[in-house]
C-alpha beads as a LAMMPS data file, in Angstrom:
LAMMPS data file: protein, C-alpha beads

247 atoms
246 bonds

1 atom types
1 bond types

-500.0 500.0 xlo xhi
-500.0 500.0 ylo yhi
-500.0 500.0 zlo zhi

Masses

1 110.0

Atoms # bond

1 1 1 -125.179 -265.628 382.217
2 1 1 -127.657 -267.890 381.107
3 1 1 -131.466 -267.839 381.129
4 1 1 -131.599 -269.959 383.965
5 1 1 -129.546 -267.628 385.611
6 1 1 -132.052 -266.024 388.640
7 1 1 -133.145 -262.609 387.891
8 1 1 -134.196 -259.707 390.353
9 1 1 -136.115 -256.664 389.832
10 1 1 -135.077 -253.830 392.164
11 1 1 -137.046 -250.222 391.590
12 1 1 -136.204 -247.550 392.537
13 1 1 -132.628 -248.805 392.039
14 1 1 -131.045 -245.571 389.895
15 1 1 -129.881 -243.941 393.029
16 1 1 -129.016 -244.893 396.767
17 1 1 -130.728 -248.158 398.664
18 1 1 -131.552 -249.462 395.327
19 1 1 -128.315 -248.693 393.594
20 1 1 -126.279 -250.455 396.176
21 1 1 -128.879 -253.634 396.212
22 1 1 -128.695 -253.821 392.707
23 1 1 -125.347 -253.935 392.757
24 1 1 -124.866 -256.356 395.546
25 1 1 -127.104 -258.534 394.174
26 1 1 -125.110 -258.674 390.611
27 1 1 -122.354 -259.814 392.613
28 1 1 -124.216 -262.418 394.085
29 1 1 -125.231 -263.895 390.649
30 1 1 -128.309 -262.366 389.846
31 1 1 -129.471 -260.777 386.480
32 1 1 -130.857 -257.288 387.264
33 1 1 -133.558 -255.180 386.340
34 1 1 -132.456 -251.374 387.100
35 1 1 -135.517 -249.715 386.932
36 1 1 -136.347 -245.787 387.356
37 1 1 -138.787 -243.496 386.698
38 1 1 -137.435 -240.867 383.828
39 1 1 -133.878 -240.732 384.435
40 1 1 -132.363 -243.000 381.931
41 1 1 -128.809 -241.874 382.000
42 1 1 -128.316 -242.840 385.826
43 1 1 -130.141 -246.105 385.325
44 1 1 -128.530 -246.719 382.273
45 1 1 -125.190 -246.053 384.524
46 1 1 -125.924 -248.497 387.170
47 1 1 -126.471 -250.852 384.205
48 1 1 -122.750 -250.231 382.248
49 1 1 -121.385 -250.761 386.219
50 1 1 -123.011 -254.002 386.469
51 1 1 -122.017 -255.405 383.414
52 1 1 -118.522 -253.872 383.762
53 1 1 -118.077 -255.928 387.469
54 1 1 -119.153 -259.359 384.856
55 1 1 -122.872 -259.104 385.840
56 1 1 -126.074 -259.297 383.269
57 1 1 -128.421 -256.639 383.304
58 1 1 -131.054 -254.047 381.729
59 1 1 -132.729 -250.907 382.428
60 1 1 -136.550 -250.116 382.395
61 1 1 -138.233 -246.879 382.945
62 1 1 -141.637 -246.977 384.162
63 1 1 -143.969 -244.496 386.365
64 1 1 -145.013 -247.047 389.174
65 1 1 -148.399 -245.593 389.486
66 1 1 -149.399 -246.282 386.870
67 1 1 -150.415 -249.731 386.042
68 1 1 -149.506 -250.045 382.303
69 1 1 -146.408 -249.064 383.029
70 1 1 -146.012 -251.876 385.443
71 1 1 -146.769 -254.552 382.858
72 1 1 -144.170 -252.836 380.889
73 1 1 -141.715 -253.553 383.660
74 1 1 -142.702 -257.131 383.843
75 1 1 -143.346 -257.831 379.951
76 1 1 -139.880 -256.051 379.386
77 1 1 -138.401 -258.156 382.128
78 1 1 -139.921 -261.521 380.551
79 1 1 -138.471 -260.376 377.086
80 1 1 -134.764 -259.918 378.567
81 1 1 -134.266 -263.068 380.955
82 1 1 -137.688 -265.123 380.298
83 1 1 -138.047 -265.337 384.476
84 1 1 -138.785 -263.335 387.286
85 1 1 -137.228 -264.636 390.944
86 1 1 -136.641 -261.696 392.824
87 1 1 -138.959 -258.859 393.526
88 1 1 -137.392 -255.958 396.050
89 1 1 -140.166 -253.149 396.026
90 1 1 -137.865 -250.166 397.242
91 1 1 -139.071 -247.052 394.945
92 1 1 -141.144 -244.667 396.617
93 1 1 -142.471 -240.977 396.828
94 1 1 -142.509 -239.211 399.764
95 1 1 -143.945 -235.685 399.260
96 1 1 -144.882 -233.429 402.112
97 1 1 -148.188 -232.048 402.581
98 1 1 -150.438 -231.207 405.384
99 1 1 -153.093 -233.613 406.033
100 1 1 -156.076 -230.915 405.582
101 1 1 -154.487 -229.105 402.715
102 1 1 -154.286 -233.154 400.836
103 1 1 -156.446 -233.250 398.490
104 1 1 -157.582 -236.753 396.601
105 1 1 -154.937 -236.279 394.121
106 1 1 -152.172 -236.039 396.403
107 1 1 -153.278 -238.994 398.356
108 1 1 -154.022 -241.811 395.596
109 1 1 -151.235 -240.586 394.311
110 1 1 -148.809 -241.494 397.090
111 1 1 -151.072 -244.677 397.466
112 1 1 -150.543 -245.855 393.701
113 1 1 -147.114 -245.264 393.600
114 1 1 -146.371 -247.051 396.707
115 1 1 -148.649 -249.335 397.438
116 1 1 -150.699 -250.143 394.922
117 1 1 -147.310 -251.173 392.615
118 1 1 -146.339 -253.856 394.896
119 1 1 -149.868 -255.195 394.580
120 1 1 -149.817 -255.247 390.973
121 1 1 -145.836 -256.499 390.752
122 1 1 -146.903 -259.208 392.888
123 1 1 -150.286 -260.542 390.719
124 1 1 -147.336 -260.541 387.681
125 1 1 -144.889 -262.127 389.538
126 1 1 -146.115 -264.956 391.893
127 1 1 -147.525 -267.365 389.838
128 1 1 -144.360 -267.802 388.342
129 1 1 -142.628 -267.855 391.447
130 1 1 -145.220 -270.671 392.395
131 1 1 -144.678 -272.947 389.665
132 1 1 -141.142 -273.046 390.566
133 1 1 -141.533 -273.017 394.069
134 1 1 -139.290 -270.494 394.799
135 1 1 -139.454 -266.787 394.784
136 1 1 -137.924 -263.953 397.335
137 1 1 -139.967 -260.581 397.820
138 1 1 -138.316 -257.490 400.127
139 1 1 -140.429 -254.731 400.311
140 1 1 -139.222 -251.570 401.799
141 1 1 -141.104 -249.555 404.766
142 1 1 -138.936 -246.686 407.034
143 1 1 -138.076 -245.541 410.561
144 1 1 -140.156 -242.533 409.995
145 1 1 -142.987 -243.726 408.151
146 1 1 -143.752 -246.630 410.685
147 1 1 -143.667 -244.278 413.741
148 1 1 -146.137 -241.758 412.109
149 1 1 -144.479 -239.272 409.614
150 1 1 -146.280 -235.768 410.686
151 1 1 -147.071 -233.918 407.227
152 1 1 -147.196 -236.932 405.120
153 1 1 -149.322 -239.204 406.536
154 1 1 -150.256 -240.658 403.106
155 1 1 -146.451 -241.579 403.201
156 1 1 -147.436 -243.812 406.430
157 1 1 -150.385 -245.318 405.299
158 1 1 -148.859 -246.657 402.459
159 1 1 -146.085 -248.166 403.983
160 1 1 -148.167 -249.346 406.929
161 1 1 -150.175 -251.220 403.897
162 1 1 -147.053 -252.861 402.478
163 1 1 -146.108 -254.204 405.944
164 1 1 -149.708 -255.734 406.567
165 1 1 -149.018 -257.249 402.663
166 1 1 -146.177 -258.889 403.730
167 1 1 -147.279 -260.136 406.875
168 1 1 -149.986 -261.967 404.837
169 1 1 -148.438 -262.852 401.997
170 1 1 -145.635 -264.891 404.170
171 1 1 -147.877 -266.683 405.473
172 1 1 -150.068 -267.610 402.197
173 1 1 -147.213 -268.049 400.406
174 1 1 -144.495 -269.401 403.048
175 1 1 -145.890 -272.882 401.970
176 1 1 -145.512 -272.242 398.401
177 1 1 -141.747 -271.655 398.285
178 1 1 -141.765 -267.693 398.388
179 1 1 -140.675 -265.769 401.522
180 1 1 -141.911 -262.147 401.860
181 1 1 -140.203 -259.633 404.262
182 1 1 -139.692 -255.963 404.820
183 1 1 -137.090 -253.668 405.732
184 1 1 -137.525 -250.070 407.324
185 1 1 -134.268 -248.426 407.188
186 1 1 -133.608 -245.691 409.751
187 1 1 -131.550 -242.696 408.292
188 1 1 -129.074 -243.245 405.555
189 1 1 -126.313 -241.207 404.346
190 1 1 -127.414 -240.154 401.141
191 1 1 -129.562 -237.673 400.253
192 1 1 -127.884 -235.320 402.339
193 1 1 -125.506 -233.410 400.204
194 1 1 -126.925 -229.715 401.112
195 1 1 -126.244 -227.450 404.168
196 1 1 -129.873 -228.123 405.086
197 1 1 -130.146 -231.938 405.048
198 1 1 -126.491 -231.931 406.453
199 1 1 -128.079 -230.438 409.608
200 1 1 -130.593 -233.065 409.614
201 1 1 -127.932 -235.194 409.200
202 1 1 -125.998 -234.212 412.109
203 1 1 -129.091 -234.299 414.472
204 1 1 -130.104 -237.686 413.271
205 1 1 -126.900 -238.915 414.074
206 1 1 -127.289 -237.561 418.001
207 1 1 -130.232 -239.796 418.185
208 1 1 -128.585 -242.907 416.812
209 1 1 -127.397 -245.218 419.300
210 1 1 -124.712 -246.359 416.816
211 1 1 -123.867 -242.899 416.658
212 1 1 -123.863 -243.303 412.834
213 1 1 -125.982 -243.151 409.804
214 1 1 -127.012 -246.185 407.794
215 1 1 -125.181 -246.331 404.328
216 1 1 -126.807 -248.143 401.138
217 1 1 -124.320 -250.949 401.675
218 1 1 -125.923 -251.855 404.990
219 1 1 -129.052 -252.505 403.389
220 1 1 -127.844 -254.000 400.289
221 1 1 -126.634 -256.783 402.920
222 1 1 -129.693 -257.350 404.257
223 1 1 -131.555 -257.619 400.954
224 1 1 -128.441 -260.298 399.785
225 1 1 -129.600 -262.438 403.251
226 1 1 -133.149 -262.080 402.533
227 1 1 -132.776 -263.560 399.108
228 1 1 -130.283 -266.076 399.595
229 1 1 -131.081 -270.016 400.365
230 1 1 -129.597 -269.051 403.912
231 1 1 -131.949 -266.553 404.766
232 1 1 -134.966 -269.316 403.690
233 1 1 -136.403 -269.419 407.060
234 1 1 -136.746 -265.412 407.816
235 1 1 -140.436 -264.892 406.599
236 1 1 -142.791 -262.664 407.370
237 1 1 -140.761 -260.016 408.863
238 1 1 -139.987 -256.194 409.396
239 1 1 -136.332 -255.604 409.757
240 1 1 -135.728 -252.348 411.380
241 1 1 -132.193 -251.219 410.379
242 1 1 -131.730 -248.045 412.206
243 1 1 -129.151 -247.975 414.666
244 1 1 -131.387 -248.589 417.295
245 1 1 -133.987 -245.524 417.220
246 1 1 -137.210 -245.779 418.581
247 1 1 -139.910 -246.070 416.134

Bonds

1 1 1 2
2 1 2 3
3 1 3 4
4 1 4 5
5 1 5 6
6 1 6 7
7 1 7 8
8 1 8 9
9 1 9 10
10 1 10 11
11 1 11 12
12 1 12 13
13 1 13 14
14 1 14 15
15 1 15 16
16 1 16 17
17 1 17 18
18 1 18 19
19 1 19 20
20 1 20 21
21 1 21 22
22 1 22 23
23 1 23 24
24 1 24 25
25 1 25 26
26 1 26 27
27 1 27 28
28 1 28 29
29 1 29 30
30 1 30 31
31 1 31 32
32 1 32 33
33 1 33 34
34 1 34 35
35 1 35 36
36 1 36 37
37 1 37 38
38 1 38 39
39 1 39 40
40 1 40 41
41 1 41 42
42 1 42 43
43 1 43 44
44 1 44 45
45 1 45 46
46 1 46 47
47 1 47 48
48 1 48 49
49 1 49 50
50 1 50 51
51 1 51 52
52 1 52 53
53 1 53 54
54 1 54 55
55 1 55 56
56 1 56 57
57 1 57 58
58 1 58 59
59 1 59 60
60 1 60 61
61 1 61 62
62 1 62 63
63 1 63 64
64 1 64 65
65 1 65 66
66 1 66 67
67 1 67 68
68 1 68 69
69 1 69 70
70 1 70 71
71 1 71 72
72 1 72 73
73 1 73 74
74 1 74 75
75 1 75 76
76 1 76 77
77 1 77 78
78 1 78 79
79 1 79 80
80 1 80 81
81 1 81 82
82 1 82 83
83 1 83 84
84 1 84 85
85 1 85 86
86 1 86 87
87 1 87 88
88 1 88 89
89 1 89 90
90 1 90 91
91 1 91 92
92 1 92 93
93 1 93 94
94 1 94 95
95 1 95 96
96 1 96 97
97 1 97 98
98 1 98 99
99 1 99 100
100 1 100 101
101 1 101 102
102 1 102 103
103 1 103 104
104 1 104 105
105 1 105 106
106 1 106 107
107 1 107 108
108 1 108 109
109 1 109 110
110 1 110 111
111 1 111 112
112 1 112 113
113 1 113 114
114 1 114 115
115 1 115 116
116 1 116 117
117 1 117 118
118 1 118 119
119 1 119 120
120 1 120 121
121 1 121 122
122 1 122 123
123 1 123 124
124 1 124 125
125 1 125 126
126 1 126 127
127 1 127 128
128 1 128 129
129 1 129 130
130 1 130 131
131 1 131 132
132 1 132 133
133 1 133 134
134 1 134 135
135 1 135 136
136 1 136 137
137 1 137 138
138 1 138 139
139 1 139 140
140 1 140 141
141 1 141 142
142 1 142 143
143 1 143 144
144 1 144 145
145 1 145 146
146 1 146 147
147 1 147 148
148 1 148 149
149 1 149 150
150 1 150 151
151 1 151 152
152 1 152 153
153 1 153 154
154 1 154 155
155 1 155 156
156 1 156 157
157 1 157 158
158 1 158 159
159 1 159 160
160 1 160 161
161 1 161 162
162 1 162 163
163 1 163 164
164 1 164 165
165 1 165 166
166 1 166 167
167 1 167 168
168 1 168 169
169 1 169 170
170 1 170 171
171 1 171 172
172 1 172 173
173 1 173 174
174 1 174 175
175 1 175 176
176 1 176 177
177 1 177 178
178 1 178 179
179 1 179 180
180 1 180 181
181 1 181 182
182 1 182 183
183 1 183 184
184 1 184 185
185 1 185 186
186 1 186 187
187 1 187 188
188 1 188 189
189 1 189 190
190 1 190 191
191 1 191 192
192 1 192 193
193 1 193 194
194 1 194 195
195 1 195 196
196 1 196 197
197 1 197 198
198 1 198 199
199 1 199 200
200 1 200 201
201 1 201 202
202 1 202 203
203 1 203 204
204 1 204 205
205 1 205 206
206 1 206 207
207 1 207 208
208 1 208 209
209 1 209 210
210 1 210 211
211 1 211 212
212 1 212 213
213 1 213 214
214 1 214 215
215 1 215 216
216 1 216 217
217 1 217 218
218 1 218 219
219 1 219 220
220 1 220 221
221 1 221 222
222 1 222 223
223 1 223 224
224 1 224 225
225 1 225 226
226 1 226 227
227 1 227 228
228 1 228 229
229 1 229 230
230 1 230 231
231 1 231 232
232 1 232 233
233 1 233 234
234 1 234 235
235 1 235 236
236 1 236 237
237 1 237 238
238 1 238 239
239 1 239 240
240 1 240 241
241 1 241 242
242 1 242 243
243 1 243 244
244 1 244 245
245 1 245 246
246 1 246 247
């Protein structure tokens, strides 16, 4: 592909959602960024699969809470394709703790990680994006984190920060050529691979008016809209993919 090809960064994109948007997203042209946080082999895997299906990509590890590691992302990015058009903020931690037993640690660190990445992904990026006028951003909330997650409410307040980001970014930079949205998957099947989780599973799936699970691919669609010329005039918005739960 060639430099003018469009490139996305997807984090979190080793394993599951990001995986399958990575991959989609190869197929619809773009140069990718697989990016993870310390396992190399399964980013480096996503990256031999994209470039095996005819795609162009590389993989970066970097510990999202920490902002030198971000600029390693982005400088890394800049040395590989010289342009950044995409930016689909899907990595996340979502420990469990009780709010009175958090401590400080426990709750900047949920906040850097999440939160404070996009923010610094997003002074990198836009400019660029500006100067073309054009850019895409998806960031990435969830079902459970938007109704209230009991015993991680660090988890909620950082992705009820991303969704008031995007809400004002769209409209500050809606006239500039960049849409911002979000998506807040409801349960998806992966992650569930042990006796425990394939109870949750099975309960989650009761709840569902679809009567199914999400899968990766579902969201991968979404993501290939949001980013496409045809999904130009969706701005500013969460997309709740989740079968129809209540949130």
């Amino acid at each position: 592909m060639s430099k003018k090809t469009r490139v996305a960064i997807v984090t979190g994109s080793s394993r599951g959602i990001g995986r399958a948007v990575a991959q989609k997203l190869a197929r619809d042209g773009f140069s990718i960024v697989v990016h993870g946080k310390e396992n190399e082999s399964a980013c480096q895997g996503v990256t031999t699969e994209i470039r095996q299906m005819g795609g162009d990509a590389i993989h970066v590890l970097a510990d999202l809470g920490n902002h030198k590691d971000v600029e390693l992302l982005f400088r890394e990015t800049h040395n590989a394709f010289g342009r950044i058009d995409v930016l689909v903020n899907n990595a996340a931690t979502r420990p469990h703790c009780d709010f009175l037993e958090m401590d400080d640690a426990d709750w900047h660190s949920v906040l850097s990680t999440n939160l404070d990445s996009a923010f610094w992904l997003l002074k990198m990026c836009v400019p660029e994006m500006i100067e073309r006028g054009w850019g895409r951003v998806v960031n990435f909330a969830g079902a459970q984190a938007i109704k209230g997650y009991v015993g991680a409410a660090h988890v909620s307040v950082s992705k009820h920060g991303l969704w008031g980001l995007t809400k004002s970014l769209a409209r500050e930079l809606g006239p500039k050529g960049i849409t911002m949205n979000i998506i807040s998957p409801g349960p998806t099947g992966t992650g569930f691979e042990d006796s425990r989780t394939e109870r949750m599973a099975k309960r989650w799936i009761k709840e569902i008016p679809t009567g199914r699970l999400g899968e990766p691919d579902d969201i991968a669609a979404i993501v290939s809209l949001l980013v496409s010329e045809t999904g130009a005039v969706i701005n500013g918005q969460m997309i709740q993919a989740n079968g129809g739960i209540e949130t």
